[in-house]
PDB file with SEQRES, HELIX, SHEET and CRYST1 records, atoms N, CA, C and O in Angstrom:
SEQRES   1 A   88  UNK UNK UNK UNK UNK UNK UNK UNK UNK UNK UNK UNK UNK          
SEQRES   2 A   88  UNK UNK UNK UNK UNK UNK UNK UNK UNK UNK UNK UNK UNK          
SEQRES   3 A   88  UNK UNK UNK UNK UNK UNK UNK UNK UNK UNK UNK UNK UNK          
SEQRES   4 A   88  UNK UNK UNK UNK UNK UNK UNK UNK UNK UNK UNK UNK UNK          
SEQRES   5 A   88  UNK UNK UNK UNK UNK UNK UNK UNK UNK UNK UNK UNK UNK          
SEQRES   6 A   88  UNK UNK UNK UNK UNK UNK UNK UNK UNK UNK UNK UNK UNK          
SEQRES   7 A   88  UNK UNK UNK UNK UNK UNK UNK UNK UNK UNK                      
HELIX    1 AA1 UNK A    6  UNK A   17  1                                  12    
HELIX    2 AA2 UNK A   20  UNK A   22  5                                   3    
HELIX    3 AA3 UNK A   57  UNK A   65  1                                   9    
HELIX    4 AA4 UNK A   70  UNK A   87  1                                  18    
CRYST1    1.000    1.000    1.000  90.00  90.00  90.00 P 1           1          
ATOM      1  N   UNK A   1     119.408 116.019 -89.852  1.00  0.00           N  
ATOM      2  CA  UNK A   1     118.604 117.211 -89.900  1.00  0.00           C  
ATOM      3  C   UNK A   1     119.075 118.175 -88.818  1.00  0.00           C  
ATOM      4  O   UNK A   1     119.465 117.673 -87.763  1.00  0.00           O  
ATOM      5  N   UNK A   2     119.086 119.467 -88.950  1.00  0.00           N  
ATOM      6  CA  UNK A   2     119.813 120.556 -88.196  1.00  0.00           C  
ATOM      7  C   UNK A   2     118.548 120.781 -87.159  1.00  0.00           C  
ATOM      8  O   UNK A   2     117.334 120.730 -87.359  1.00  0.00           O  
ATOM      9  N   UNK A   3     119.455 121.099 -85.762  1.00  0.00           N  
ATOM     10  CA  UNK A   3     118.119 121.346 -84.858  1.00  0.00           C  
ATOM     11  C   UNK A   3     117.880 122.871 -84.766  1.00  0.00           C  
ATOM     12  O   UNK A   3     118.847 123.614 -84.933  1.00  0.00           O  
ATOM     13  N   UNK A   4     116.555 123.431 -84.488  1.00  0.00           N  
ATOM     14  CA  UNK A   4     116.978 124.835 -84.081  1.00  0.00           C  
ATOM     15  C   UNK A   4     116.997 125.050 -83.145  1.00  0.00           C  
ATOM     16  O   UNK A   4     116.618 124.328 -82.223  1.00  0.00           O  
ATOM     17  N   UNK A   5     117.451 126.125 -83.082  1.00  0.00           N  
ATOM     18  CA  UNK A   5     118.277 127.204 -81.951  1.00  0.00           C  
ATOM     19  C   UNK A   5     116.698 127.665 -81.682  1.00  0.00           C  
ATOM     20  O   UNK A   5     115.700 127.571 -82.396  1.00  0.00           O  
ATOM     21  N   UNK A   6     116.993 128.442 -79.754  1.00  0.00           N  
ATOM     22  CA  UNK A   6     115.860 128.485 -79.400  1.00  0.00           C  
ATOM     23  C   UNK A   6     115.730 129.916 -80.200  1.00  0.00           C  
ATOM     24  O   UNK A   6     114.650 130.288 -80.660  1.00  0.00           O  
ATOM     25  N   UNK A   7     116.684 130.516 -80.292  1.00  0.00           N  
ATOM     26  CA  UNK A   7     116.144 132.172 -81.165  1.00  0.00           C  
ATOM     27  C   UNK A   7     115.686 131.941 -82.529  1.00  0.00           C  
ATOM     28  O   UNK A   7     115.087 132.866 -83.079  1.00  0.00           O  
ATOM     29  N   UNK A   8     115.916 130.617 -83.296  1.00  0.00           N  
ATOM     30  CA  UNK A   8     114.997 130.453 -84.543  1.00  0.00           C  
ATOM     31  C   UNK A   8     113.580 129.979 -83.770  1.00  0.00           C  
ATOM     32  O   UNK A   8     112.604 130.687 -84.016  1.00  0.00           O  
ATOM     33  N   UNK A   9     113.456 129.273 -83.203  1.00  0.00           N  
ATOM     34  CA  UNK A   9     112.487 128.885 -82.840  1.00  0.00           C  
ATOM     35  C   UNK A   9     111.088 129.988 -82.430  1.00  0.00           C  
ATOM     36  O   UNK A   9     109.861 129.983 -82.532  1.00  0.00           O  
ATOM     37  N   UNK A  10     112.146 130.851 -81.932  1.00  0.00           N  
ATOM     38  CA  UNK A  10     111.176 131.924 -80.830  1.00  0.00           C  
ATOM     39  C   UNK A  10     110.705 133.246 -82.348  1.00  0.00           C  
ATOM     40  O   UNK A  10     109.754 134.018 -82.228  1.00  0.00           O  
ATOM     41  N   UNK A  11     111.327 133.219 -83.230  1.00  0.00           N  
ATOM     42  CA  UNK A  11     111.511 134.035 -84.216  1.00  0.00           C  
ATOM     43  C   UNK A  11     109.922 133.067 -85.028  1.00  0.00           C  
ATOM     44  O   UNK A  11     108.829 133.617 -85.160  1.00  0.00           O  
ATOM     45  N   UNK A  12     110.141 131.955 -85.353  1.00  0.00           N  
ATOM     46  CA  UNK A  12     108.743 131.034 -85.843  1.00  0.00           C  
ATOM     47  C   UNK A  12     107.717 131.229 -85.097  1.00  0.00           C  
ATOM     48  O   UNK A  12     106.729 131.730 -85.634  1.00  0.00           O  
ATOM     49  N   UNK A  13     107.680 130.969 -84.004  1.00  0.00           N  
ATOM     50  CA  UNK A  13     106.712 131.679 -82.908  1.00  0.00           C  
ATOM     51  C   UNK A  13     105.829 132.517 -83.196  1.00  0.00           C  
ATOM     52  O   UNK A  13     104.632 132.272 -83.351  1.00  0.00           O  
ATOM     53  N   UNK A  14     106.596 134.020 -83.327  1.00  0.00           N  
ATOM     54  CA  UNK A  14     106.630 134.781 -83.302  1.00  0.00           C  
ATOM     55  C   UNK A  14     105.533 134.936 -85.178  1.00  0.00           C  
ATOM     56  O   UNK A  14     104.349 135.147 -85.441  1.00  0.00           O  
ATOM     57  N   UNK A  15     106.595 134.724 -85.888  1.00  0.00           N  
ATOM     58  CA  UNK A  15     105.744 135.218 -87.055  1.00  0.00           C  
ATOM     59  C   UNK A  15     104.302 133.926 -87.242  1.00  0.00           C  
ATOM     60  O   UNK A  15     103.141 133.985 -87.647  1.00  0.00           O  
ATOM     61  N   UNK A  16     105.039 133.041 -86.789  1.00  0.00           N  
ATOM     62  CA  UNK A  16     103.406 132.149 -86.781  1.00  0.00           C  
ATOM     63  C   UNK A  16     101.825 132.742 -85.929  1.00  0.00           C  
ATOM     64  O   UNK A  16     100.673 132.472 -86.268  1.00  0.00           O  
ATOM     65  N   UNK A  17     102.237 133.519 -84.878  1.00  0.00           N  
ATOM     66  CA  UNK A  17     101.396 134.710 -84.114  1.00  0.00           C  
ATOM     67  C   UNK A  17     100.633 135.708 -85.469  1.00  0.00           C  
ATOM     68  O   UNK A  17      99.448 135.957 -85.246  1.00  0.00           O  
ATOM     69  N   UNK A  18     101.089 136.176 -86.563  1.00  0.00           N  
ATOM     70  CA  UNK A  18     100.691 137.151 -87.328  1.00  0.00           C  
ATOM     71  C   UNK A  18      99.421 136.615 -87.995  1.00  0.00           C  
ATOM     72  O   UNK A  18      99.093 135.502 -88.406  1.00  0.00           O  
ATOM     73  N   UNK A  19      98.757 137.953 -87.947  1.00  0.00           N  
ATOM     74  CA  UNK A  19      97.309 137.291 -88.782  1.00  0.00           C  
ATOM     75  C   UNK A  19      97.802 137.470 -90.004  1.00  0.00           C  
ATOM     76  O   UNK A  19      98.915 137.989 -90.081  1.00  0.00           O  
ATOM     77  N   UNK A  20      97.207 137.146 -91.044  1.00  0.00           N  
ATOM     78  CA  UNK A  20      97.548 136.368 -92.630  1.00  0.00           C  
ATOM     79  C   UNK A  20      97.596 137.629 -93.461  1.00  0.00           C  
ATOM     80  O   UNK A  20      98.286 137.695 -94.478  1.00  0.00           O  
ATOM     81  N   UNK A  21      96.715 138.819 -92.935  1.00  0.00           N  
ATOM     82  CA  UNK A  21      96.757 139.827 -93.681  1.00  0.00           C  
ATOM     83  C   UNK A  21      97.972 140.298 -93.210  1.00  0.00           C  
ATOM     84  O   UNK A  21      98.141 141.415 -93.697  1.00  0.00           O  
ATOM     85  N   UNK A  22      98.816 140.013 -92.561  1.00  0.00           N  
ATOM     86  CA  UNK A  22     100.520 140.613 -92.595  1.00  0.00           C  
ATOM     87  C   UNK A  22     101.406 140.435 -93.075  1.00  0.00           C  
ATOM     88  O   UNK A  22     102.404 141.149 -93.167  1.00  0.00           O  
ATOM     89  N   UNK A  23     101.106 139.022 -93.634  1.00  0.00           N  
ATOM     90  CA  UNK A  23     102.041 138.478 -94.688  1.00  0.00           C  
ATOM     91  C   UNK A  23     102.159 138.745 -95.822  1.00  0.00           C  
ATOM     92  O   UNK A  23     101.141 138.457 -96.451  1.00  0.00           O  
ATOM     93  N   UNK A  24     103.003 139.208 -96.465  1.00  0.00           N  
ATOM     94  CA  UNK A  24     103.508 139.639 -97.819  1.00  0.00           C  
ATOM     95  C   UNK A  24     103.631 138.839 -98.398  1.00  0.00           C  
ATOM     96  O   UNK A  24     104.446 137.990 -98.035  1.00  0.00           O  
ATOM     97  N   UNK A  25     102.671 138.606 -99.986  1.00  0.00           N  
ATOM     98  CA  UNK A  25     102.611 137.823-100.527  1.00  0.00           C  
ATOM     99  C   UNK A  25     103.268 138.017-101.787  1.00  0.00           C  
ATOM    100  O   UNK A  25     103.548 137.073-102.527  1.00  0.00           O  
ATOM    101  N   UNK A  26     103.645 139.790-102.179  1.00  0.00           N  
ATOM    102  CA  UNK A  26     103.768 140.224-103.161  1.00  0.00           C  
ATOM    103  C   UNK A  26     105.220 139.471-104.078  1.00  0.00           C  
ATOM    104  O   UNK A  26     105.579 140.107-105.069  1.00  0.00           O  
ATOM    105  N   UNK A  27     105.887 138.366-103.793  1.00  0.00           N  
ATOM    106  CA  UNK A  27     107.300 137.907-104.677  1.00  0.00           C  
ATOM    107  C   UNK A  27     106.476 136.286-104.773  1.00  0.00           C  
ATOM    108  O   UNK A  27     106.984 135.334-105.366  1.00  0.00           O  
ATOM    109  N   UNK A  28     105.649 136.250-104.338  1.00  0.00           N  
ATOM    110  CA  UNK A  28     105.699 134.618-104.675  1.00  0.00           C  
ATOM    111  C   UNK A  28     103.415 134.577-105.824  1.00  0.00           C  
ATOM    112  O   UNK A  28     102.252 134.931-105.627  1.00  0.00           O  
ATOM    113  N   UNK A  29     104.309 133.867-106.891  1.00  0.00           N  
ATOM    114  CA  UNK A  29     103.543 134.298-108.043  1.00  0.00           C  
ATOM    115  C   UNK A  29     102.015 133.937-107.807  1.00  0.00           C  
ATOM    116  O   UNK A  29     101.983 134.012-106.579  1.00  0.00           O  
ATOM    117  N   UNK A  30     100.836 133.623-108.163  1.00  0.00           N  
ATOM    118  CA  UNK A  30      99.319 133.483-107.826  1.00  0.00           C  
ATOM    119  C   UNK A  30      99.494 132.050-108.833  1.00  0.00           C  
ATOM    120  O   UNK A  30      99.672 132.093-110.051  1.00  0.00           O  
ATOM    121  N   UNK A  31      99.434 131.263-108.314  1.00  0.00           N  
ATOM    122  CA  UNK A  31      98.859 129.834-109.172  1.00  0.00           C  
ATOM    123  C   UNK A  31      97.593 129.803-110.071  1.00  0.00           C  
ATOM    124  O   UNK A  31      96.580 129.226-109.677  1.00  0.00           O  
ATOM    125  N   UNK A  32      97.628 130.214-110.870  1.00  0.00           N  
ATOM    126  CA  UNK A  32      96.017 130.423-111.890  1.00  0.00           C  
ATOM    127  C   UNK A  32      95.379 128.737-112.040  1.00  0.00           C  
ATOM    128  O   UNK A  32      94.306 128.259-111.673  1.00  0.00           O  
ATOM    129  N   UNK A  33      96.503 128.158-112.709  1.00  0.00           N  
ATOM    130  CA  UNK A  33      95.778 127.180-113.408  1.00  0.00           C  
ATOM    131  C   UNK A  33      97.312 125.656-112.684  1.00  0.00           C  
ATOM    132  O   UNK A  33      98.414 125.950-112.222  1.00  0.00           O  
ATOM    133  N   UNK A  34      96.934 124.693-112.807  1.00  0.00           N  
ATOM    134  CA  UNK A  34      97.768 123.834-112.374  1.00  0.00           C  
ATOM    135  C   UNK A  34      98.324 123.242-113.646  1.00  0.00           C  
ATOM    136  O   UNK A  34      97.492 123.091-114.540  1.00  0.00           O  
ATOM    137  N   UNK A  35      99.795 122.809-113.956  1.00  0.00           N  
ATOM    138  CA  UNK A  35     100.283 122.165-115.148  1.00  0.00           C  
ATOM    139  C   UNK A  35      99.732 120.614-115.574  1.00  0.00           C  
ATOM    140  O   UNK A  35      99.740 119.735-114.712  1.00  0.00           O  
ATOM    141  N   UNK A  36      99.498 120.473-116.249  1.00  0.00           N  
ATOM    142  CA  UNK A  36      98.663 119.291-116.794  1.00  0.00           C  
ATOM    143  C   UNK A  36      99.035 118.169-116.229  1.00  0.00           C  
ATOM    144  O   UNK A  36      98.227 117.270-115.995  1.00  0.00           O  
ATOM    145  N   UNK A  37     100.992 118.047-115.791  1.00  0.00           N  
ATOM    146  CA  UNK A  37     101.556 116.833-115.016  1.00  0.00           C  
ATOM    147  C   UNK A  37     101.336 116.927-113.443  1.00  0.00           C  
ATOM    148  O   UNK A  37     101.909 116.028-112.829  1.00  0.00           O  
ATOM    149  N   UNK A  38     100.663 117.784-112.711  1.00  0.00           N  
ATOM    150  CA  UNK A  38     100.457 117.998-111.637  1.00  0.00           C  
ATOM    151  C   UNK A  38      99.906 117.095-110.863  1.00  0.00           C  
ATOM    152  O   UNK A  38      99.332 116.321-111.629  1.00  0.00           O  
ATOM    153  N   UNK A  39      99.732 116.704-109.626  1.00  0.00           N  
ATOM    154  CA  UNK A  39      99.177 115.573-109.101  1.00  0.00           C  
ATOM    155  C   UNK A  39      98.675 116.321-107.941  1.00  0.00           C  
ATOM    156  O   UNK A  39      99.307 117.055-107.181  1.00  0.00           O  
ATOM    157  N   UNK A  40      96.961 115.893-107.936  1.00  0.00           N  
ATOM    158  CA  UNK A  40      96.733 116.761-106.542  1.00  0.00           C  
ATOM    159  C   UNK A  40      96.630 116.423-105.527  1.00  0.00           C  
ATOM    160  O   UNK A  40      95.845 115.481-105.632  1.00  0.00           O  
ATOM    161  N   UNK A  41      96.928 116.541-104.332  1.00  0.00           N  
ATOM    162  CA  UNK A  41      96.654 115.522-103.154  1.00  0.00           C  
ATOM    163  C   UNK A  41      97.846 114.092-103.687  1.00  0.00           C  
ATOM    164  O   UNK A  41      97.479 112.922-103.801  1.00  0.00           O  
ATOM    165  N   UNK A  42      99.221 114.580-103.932  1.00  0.00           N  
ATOM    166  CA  UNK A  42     100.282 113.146-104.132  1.00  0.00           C  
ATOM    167  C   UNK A  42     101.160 112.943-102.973  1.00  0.00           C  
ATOM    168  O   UNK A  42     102.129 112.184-102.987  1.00  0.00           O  
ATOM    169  N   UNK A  43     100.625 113.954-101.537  1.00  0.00           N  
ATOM    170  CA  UNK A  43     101.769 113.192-100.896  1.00  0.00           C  
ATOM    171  C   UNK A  43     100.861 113.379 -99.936  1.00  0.00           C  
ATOM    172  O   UNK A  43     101.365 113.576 -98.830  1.00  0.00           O  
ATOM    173  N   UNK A  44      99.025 113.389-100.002  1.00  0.00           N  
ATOM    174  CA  UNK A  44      98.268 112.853 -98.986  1.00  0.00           C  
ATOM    175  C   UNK A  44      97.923 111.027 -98.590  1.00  0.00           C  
ATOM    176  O   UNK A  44      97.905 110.138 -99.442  1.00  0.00           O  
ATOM    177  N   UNK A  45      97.788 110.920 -97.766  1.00  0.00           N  
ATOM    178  CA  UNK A  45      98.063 110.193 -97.426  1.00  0.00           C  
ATOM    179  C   UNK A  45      96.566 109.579 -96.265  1.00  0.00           C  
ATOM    180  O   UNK A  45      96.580 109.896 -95.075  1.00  0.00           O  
ATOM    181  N   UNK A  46      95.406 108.717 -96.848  1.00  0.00           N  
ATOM    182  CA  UNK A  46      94.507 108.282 -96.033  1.00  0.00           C  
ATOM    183  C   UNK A  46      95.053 107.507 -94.543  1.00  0.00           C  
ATOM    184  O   UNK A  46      96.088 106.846 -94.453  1.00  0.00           O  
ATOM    185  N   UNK A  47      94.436 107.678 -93.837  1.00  0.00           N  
ATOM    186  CA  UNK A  47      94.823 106.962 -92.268  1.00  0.00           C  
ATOM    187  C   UNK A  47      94.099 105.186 -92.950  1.00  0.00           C  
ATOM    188  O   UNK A  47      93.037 104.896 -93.502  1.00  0.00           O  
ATOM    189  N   UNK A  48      95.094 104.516 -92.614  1.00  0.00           N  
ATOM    190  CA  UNK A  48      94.427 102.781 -92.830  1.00  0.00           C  
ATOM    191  C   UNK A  48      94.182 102.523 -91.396  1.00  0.00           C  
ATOM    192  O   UNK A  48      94.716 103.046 -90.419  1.00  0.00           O  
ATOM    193  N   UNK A  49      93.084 101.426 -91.478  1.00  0.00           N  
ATOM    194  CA  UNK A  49      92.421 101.042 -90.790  1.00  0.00           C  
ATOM    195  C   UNK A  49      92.363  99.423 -90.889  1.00  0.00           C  
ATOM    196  O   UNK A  49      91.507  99.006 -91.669  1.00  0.00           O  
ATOM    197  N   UNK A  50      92.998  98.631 -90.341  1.00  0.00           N  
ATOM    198  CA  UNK A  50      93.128  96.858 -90.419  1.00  0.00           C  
ATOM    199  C   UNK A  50      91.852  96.478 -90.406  1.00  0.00           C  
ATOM    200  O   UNK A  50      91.146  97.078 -89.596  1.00  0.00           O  
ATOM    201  N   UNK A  51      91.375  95.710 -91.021  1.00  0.00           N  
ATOM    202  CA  UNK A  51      90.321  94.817 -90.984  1.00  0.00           C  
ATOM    203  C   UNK A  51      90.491  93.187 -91.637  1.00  0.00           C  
ATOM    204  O   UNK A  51      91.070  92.749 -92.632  1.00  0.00           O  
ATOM    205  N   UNK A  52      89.993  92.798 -90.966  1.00  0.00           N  
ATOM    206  CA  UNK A  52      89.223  91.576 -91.894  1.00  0.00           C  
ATOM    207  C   UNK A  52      88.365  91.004 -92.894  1.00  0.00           C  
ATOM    208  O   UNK A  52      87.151  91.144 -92.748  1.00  0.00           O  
ATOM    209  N   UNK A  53      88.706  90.527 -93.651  1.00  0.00           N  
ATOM    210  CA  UNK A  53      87.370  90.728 -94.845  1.00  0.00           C  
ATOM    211  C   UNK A  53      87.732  88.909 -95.406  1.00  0.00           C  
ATOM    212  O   UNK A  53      88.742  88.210 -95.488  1.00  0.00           O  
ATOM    213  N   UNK A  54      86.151  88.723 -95.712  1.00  0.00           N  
ATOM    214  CA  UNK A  54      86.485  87.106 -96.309  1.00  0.00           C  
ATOM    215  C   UNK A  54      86.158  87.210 -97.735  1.00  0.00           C  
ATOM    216  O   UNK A  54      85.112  87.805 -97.994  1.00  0.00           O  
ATOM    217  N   UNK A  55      86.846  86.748 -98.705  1.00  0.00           N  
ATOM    218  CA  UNK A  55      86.559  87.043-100.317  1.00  0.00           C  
ATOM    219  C   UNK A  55      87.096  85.574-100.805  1.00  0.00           C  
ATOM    220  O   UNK A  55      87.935  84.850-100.268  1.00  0.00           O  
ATOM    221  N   UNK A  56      86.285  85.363-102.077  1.00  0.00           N  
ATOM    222  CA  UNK A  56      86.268  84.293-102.691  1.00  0.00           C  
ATOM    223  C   UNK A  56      87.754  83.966-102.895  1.00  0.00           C  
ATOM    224  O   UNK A  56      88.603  84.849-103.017  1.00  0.00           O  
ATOM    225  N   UNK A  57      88.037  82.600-102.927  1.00  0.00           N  
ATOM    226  CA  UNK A  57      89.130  81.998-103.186  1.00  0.00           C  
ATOM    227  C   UNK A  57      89.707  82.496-104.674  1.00  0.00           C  
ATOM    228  O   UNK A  57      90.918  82.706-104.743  1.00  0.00           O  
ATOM    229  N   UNK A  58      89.114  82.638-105.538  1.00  0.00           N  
ATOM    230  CA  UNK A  58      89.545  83.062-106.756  1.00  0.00           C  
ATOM    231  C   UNK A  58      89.307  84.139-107.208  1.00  0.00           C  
ATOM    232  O   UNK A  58      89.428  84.326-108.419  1.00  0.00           O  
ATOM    233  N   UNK A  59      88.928  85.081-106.407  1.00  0.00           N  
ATOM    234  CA  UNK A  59      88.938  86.598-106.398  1.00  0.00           C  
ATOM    235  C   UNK A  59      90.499  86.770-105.608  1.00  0.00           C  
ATOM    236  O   UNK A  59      91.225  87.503-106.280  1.00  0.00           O  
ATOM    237  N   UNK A  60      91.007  86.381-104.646  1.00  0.00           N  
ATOM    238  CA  UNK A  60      91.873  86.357-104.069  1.00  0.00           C  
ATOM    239  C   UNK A  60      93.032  85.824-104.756  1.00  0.00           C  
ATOM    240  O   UNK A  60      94.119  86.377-104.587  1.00  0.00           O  
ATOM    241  N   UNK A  61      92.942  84.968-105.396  1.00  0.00           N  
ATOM    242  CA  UNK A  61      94.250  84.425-106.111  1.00  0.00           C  
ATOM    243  C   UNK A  61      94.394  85.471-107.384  1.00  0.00           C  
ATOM    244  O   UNK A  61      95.505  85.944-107.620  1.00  0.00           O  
ATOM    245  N   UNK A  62      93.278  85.818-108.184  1.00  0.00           N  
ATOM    246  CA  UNK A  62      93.223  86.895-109.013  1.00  0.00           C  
ATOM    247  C   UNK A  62      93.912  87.764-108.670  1.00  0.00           C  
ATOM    248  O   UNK A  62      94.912  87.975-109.356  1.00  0.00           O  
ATOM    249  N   UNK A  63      93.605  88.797-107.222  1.00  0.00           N  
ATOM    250  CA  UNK A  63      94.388  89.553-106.984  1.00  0.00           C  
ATOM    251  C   UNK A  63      96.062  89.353-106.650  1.00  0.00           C  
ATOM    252  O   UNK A  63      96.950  90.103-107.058  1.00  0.00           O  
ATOM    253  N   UNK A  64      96.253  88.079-105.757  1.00  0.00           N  
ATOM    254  CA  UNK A  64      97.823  87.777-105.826  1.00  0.00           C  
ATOM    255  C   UNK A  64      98.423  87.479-107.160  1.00  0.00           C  
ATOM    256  O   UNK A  64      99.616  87.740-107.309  1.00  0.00           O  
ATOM    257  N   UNK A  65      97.557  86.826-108.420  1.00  0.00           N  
ATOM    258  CA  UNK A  65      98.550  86.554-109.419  1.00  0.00           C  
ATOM    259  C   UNK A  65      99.325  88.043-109.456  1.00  0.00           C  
ATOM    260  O   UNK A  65     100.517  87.803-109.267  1.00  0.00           O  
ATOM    261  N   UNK A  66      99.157  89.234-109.594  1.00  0.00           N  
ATOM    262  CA  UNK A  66      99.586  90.283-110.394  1.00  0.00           C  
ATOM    263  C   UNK A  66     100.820  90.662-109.457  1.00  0.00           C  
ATOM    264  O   UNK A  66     101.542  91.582-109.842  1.00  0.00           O  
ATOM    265  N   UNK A  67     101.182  89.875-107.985  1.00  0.00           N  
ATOM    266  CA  UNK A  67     102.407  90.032-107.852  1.00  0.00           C  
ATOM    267  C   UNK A  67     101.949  90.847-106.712  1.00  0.00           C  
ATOM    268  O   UNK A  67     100.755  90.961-106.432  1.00  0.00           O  
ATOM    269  N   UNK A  68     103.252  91.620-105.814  1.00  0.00           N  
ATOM    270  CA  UNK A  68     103.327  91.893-104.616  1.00  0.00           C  
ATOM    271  C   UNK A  68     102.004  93.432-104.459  1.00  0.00           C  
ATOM    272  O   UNK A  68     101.685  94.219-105.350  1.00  0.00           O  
ATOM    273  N   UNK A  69     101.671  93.399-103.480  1.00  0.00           N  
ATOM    274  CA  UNK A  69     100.619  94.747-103.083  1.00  0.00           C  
ATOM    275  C   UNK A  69      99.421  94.909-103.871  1.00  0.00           C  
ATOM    276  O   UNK A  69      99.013  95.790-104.628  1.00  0.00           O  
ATOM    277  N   UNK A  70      98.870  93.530-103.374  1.00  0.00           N  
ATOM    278  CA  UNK A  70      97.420  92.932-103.602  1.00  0.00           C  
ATOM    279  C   UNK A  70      96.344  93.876-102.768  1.00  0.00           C  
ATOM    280  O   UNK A  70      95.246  94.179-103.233  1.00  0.00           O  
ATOM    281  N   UNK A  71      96.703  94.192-101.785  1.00  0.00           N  
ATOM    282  CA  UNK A  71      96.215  94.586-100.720  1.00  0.00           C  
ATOM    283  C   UNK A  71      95.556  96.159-101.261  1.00  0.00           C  
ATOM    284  O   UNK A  71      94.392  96.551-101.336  1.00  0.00           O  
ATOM    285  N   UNK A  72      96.962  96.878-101.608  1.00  0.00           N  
ATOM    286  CA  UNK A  72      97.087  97.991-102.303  1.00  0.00           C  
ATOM    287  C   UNK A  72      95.843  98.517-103.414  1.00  0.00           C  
ATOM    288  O   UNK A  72      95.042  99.448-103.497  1.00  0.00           O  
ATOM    289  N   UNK A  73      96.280  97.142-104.293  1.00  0.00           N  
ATOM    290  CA  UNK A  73      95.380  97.412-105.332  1.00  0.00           C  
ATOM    291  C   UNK A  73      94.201  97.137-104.971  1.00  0.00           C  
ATOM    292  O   UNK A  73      93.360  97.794-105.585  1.00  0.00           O  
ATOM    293  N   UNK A  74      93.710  96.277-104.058  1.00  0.00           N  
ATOM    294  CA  UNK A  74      92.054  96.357-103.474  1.00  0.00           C  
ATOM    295  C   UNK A  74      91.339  97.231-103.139  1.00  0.00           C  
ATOM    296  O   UNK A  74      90.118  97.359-103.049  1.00  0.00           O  
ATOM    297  N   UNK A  75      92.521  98.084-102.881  1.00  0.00           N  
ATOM    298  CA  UNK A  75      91.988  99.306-101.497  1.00  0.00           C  
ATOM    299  C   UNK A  75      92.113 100.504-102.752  1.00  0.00           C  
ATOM    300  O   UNK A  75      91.850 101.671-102.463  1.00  0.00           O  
ATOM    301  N   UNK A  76      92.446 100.212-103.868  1.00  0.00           N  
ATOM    302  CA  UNK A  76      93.081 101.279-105.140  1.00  0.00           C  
ATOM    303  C   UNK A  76      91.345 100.631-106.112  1.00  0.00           C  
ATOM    304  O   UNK A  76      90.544 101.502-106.451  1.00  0.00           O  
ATOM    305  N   UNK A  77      91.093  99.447-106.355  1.00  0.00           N  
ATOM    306  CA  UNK A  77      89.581  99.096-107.553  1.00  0.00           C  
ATOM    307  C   UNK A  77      88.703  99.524-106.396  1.00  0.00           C  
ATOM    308  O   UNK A  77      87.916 100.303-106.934  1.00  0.00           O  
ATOM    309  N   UNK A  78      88.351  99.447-104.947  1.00  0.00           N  
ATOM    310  CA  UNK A  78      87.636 100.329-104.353  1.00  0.00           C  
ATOM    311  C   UNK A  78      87.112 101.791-104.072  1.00  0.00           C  
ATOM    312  O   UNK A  78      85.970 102.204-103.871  1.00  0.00           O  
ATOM    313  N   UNK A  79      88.409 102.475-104.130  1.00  0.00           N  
ATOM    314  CA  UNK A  79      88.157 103.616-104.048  1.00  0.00           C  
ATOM    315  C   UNK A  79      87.964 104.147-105.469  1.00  0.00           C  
ATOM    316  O   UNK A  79      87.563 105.286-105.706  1.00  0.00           O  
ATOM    317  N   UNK A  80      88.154 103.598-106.029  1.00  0.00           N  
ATOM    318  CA  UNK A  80      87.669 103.573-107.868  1.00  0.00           C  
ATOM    319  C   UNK A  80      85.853 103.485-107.704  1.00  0.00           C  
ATOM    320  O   UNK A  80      85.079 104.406-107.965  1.00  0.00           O  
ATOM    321  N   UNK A  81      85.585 102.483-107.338  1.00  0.00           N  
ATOM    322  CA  UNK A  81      84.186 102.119-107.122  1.00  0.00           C  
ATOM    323  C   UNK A  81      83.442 103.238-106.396  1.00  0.00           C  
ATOM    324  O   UNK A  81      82.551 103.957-106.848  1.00  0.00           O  
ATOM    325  N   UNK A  82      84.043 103.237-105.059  1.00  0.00           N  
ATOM    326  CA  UNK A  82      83.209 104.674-104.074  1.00  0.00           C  
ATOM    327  C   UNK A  82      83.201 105.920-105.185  1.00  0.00           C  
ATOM    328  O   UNK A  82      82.079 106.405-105.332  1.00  0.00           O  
ATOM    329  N   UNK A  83      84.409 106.611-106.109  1.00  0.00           N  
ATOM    330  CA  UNK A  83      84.206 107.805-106.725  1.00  0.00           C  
ATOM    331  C   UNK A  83      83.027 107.635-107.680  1.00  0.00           C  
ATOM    332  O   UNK A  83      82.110 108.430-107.890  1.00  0.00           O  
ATOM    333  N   UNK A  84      83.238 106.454-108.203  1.00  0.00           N  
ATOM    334  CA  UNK A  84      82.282 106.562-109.699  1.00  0.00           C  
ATOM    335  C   UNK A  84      80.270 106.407-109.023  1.00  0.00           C  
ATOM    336  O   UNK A  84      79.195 106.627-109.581  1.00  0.00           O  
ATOM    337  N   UNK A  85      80.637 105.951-107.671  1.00  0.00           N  
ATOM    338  CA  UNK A  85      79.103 105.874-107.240  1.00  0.00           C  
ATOM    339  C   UNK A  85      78.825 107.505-106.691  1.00  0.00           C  
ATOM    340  O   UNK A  85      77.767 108.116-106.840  1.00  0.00           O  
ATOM    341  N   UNK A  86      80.033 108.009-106.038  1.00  0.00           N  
ATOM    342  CA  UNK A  86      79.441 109.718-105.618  1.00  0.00           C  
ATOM    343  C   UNK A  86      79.436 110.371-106.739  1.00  0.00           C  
ATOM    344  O   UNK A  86      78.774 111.409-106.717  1.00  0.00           O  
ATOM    345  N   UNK A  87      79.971 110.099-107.740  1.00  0.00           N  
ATOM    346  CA  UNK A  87      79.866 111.206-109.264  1.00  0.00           C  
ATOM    347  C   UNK A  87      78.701 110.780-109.652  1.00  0.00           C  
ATOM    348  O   UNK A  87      78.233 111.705-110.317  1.00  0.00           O  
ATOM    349  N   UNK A  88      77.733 109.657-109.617  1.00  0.00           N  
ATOM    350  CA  UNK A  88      76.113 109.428-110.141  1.00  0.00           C  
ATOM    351  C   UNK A  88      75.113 109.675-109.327  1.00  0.00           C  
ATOM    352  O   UNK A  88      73.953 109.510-109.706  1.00  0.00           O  
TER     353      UNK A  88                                                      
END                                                                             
């Protein structure tokens, strides 16, 4: 990756200083609607947090049969669970 120079740097500075109404928006188009293959929030990224948790022996093997990133998918049928309880 290229480093910058302190005159790019001081030049970013510089326009990062401008309030928003200075920026010219007029060449880059208004997003109306998003394309149907769009993904929103795909390269956010939740902060994890380690814990411990004790779960049935065969809830646990359930989840390892399906192969590597058990973990993944726990933390993936959960947050499944939390949405469908804030949408009721």
């Amino acid at each position: 990756m290229k480093q910058l120079t302190a005159k790019k740097r001081a030049e970013l500075l510089r326009i990062s200083l401008r309030p928003d109404e200075q920026i010219d928006l007029s060449d880059i188009p208004e997003i109306r609607q998003f394309p149907p293959d769009a993904v929103i929030g795909r390269f956010y990224r939740p902060r994890k947090q380690s814990v411990t948790i004790r779960l049935d022996a065969d809830v646990l093997a359930w989840l390892k049969a399906s192969g590597q990133g058990y973990q993944t998918r726990l933390n993936d049928y959960l947050r499944e669970l939390m949405k469908s309880h804030r949408a009721s």
